[in-house]
C-alpha positions, 0 to 999 in steps of 0.5 A, spaced: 890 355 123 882 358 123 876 355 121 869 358 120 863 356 118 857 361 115 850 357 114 845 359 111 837 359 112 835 358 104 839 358 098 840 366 096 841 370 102 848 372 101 853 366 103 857 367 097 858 375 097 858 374 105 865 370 105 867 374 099 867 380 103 869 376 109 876 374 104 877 381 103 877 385 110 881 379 113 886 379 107 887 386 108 889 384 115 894 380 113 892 374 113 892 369 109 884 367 108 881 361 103 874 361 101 871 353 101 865 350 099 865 343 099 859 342 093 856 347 090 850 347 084 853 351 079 853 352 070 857 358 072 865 356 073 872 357 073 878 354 071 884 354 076 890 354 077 891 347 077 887 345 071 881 344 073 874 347 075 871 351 081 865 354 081 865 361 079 863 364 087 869 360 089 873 364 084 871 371 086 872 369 093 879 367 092 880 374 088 877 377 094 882 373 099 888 375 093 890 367 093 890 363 087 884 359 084 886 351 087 880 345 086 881 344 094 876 351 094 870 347 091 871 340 092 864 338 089 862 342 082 854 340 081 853 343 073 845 341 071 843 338 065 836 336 066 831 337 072 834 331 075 842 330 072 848 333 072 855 332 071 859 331 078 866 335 079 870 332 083 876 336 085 876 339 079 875 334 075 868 331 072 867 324 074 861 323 070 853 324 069 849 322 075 841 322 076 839 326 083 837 320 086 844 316 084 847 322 087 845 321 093 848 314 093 854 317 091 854 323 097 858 318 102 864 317 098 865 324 096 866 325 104 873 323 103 875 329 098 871 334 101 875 333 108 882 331 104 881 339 101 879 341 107 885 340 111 890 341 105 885 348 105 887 349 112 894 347 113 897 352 108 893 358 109 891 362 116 884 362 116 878 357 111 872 361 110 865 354 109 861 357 105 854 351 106 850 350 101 842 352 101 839 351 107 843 347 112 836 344 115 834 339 111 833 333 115 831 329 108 838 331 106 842 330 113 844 322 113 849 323 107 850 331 107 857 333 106 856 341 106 852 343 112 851 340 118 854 333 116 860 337 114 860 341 120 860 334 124 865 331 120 871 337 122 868 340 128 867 347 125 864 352 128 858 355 124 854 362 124 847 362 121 846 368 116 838 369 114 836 374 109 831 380 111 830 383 106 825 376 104 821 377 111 822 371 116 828 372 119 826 369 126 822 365 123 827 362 120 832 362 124 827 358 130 825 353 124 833 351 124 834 351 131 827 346 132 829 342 126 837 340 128 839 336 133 842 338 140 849 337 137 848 341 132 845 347 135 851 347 139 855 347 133 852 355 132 856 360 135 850 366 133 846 369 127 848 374 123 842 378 119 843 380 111 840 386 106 837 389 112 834 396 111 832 402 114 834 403 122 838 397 125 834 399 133 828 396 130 831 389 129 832 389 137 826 386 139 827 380 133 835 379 136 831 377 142 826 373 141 831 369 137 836 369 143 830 367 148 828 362 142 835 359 141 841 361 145 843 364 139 846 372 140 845 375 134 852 377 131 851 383 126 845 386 122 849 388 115 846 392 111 843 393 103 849 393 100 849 396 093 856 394 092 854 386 090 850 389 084 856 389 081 859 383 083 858 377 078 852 372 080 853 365 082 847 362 080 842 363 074 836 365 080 840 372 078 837 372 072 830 371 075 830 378 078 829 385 075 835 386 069 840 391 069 844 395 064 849 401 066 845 405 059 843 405 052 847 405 045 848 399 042 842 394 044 844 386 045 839 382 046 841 375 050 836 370 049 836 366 055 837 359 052 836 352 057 841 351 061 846 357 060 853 357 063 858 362 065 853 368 064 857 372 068 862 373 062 856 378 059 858 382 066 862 387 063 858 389 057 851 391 061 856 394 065 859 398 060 854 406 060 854 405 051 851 398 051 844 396 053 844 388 055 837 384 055 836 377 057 831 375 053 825 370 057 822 364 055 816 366 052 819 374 049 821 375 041 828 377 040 827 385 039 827 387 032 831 394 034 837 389 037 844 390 034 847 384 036 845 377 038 849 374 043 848 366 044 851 365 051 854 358 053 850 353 055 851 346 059 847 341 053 849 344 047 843 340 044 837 341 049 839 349 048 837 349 040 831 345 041 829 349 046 831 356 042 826 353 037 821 351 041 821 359 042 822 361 035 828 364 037 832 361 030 827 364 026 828 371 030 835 370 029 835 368 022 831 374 020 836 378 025 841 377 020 837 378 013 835 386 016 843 386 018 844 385 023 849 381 028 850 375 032 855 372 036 856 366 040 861 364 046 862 356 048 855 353 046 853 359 042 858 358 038 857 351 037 850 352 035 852 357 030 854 352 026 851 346 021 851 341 026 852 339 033 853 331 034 853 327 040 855 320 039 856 317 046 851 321 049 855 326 053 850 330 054 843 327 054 841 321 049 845 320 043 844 323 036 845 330 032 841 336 032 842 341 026 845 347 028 843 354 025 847 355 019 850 361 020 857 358 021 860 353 016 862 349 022 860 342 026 861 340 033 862 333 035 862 332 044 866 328 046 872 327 048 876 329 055 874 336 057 879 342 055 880 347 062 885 352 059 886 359 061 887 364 056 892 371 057 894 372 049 895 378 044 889 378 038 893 379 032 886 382 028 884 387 033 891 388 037 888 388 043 890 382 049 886 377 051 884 374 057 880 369 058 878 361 059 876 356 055 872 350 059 868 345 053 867 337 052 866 340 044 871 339 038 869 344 032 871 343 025 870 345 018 871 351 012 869 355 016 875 356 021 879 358 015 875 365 017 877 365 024 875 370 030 881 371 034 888 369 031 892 370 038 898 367 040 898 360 041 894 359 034 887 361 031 881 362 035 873 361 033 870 362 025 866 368 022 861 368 017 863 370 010 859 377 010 863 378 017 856 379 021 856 372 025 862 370 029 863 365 034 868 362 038 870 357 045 873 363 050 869 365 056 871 371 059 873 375 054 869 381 054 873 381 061 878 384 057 878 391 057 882 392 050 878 387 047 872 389 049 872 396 046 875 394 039 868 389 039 863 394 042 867 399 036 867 393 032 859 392 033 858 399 031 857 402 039 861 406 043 866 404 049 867 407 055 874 406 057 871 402 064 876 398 067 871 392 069 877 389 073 877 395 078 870 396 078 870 389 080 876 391 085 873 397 088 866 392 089 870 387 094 873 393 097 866 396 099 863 390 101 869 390 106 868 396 108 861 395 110 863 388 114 868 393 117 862 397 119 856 393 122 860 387 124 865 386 130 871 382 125 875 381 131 870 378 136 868 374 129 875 371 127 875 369 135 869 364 134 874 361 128 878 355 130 
C-alpha cells in the first residue's frame, strides 16, 4: 500500500493529466493504481460504477489506471450554479446547495469521508494517486482545508509540487509555496516537478538550483510539452477559455457556450472526427448563419442557460437557423431548453419559477425529483447502431412530443424530435462517444464520417502520455517516495 500526493502551484498546470499518465505507466507495471482526489470543482462528471458521480478527471484517470469508476475516487464533487453556489456531492451523492461562505463551514465535516474514501482507496489497491486541488498554498483556505495540506496532514502523505512552465514563473512559484507554508508542511515535499517545458532541458539547471538553494527541494523532473493531452478530454471549462481546435472541415457545428455548461466533453469526438468543424460560440458572437448544426450542449441551471441564451440573442439566431433549414439538437439541459417550458418549483436550481423554453420540441420539464445516475450500453433500433453513454439530470420531461422519440434503445424510448425531423433532443451524455452512432448522426446531418475510433485514439493518447513519463521522469525513484 503506497501513497503519493501531487500539488500544485495554481489550478491548470497538469495535476489531472499528470496523475493520468502517472495511472497508466505504473498500471503497466502491474500495479493496481487509483486516482483520488478529495474535492474537485467541476460541471464535467461521470456516473460510476456504484451509481453515483465523480468528476470527469477522475474517470479519465481511472481508464488510464484500467480500474472501475468507484466514488471513493472524488469523495467532494463541487458542481457551480452561481458565482457563489454549487451543489455538494458527497461520496457520489448530492447533499444539497450550498453558498461558498456555507461551504466553508461545511469543510470539517467532509474531513470524515474524504479520509474513509481514502483508506478504502488504499487498502484494496497497490498504490493511490492524490491529486490537490488549485493551489496548495492558500493560507486563507488552510484552517479548514481537506484536499492539500490540510489532507496532506491528516493522512501523512507525501507530496511532489508540480508548476507549469509554460506560464512563466516557476521559481517564483515554487519559492512562493515554500515561504507560505508552515515548517511541517515543507517537510511533507519530497521534490518538484516542472510541467510544459519546451526547448532543451539544460537551460532550466540553474532554475533546479535557485529552487534547491532556495527551499531544500530537488527538482525531480522536468516533463515536456505533451502534444498528447490535446486529445484528452478536458476537466474543467477554463479549456474553453483557450484557442478552439477542430480536426477539419465539412459539416459545420456551432456550440453556443451557454452559463454553466456541464459535461462539454461529450462534444470531444465530434471536433475530433476530420469531416466535422465544431465551434463554441463565446458571449458576445452571432451564431454562424453558414452553421449546419445547432448544438445546445448540457448545463448546471437549466433556467439560467436560457436567460443567458437570450441575453445574447442566440433564441433569435437559432429560430432563424431552423426557418433557413437547418438543425438543432440538444443534450441534458439542451434538450430541455428545447421545449415549452422549463419548471422549478422547489427552486432546485436557483429561485423558484418557470422559464419559457424555445419551442421547438412539444416537450416540458419540471426539475425535481431524485437525481437519475444511470449508465447507458443499449442498441438504437432507429439507426441499428449501439449506444453507449450515461445519463446524469434532476429533470422529468413529458409531452406529445416524446411520441416522436430520438433514440428507441433497448430498455425503451429516449428524447423527442420535432415533427419536420430537424430538431432533436435528448438525456444522454456521452453518446457521440459511440462510434456507430456517431457516423450514422454525422451521416444523418448530412456531413461525412471518418470511420475514427475515439476510444482508441483516447487509448493510444494515455499510452503516449505515459511514454513521455517514462522518458523524463525517474518512475522508480518516484514510486519510492510513495508510502
Amino acid at each position: 500500500m503506497k501513497r503519493l500526493m501531487v500539488l500544485g502551484t495554481s489550478s491548470d498546470v497538469g495535476k489531472s493529466l499528470l496523475v493520468a499518465g502517472l495511472c497508466r505507466a505504473y498500471a503497466r507495471r502491474g500495479l493496481k493504481v487509483a486516482p483520488f482526489k478529495a474535492q474537485n470543482m467541476s460541471n464535467n462528471a461521470a456516473v460510476t460504477v456504484d451509481g453515483g458521480e465523480i468528476g470527469r478527471a477522475q474517470a479519465l484517470q481511472a481508464r488510464a489506471a484500467g480500474v472501475p469508476l468507484s466514488v471513493d475516487m472524488n469523495p467532494v464533487l463541487l458542481k457551480p450554479e452561481t458565482d457563489i453556489d454549487a451543489q455538494v456531492v458527497v461520496q457520489g451523492r448530492v447533499l444539497g446547495r450550498y453558498s461558498a461562505s456555507a461551504y466553508q463551514r461545511l469543510k470539517p465535516d467532509l474531513r470524515a469521508p474524504v479520509c474513509s474514501s481514502l483508506s478504502r482507496l488504499a487498502t484494496s489497491h497497490d498504490l493511490v494517486l492524490i491529486e490537490g486541488a488549485g493551489s496548495g498554498a492558500e493560507r486563507y483556505l488552510r484552517p479548514q482545508d481537506i484536499s492539500n495540506m490540510g489532507l496532506a496532514e491528516a493522512a501523512n502523505l507525501p507530496v511532489v509540487l508540480l508548476s507549469d512552465d509554460s506560464r512563466g514563473g516557476v521559481t517564483a512559484a515554487v519559492v512562493g509555496h515554500h515561504r507560505l507554508w508552515a515548517q511541517t508542511d515543507r517537510a511533507r515535499v519530497a521534490g518538484v516537478l516542472v510541467n510544459k517545458f519546451r526547448g532543451d532541458k539544460a537551460v532550466f539547471a540553474p532554475a533546479a538550483q535557485d529552487i534547491l538553494a532556495e527551499t531544500g527541494w530537488p527538482v525531480l523532473g522536468v516533463l515536456k510539452w505533451s502534444d498528447a493531452a490535446r486529445t484528452l478530454p478536458a476537466e474543467d471549462s477554463l479549456a474553453l477559455e483557450r484557442p478552439q481546435r477542430s480536426a477539419g472541415g465539412g459539416l459545420r457545428v456551432a456550440v453556443p457556450q451557454i452559463s454553466r455548461v456541464a459535461n462539454f466533453d461529450d462534444l470531444d469526438p465530434l471536433s475530433s472526427e476530420p469531416g466535422v468543424d465544431l465551434h463554441w460560440v463565446r458571449p458576445g458572437q452571432p451564431i454562424p448563419a453558414a452553421a449546419d448544426v445547432v448544438l445546445l450542449p448540457g448545463s448546471k441551471t437549466t433556467r439560467a442557460a436560457l436567460e443567458a441564451l437570450r441575453a445574447q440573442g442566440w433564441d433569435i439566431d437559432i429560430h432563424a437557423h431552423v426557418r433557413r433549414g437547418g438543425r438543432v439538437l440538444g443534450i441534458c439541459a439542451g434538450y430541455q431548453m428545447l421545449g415549452r417550458v422549463v419548471r422549478d418549483p422547489d427552486g432546485i436550481e436557483g429561485p423558484a419559477g418557470e422559464t419559457a423554453g424555445l419551442g421547438l420540441l412539444d416537450i416540458d420539464t419540471t426539475i425535481g425529483g431524485d437525481k437519475r445516475l444511470v449508465k447507458i450500453d443499449a442498441t438504437d433500433t432507429l439507426s441499428g447502431a449501439r449506444v453507449t453513454g450515461y445519463e446524469m439530470h434532476m429533470g422529468r420531461t413529458g409531452g406529445p412530443g416524446l411520441a416522436r422519440p430520438w433514440l428507441c434503445l433497448d430498455g425503451g424510448n429516449e428524447g423527442a424530435v420535432s415533427g419536420d425531423g430537424r430538431v432533436m433532443g435528448g438525456y444522454i451524455h456521452g453518446i457521440f462517444g459511440s462510434d456507430a452512432y456517431r457516423s450514422h448522426w454525422i451521416a444523418a446531418m448530412g456531413g461525412q464520417a471518418s470511420g475514427l475510433d475515439y476510444a482508441a485514439q483516447v487509448e493510444n493518447a494515455l499510452d503516449r502520455l505515459a511514454d513521455q513519463l517514462e522518458e523524463d521522469l525517474n518512475l522508480d525513484a518516484l514510486l519510492a517516495l510513495a508510502h
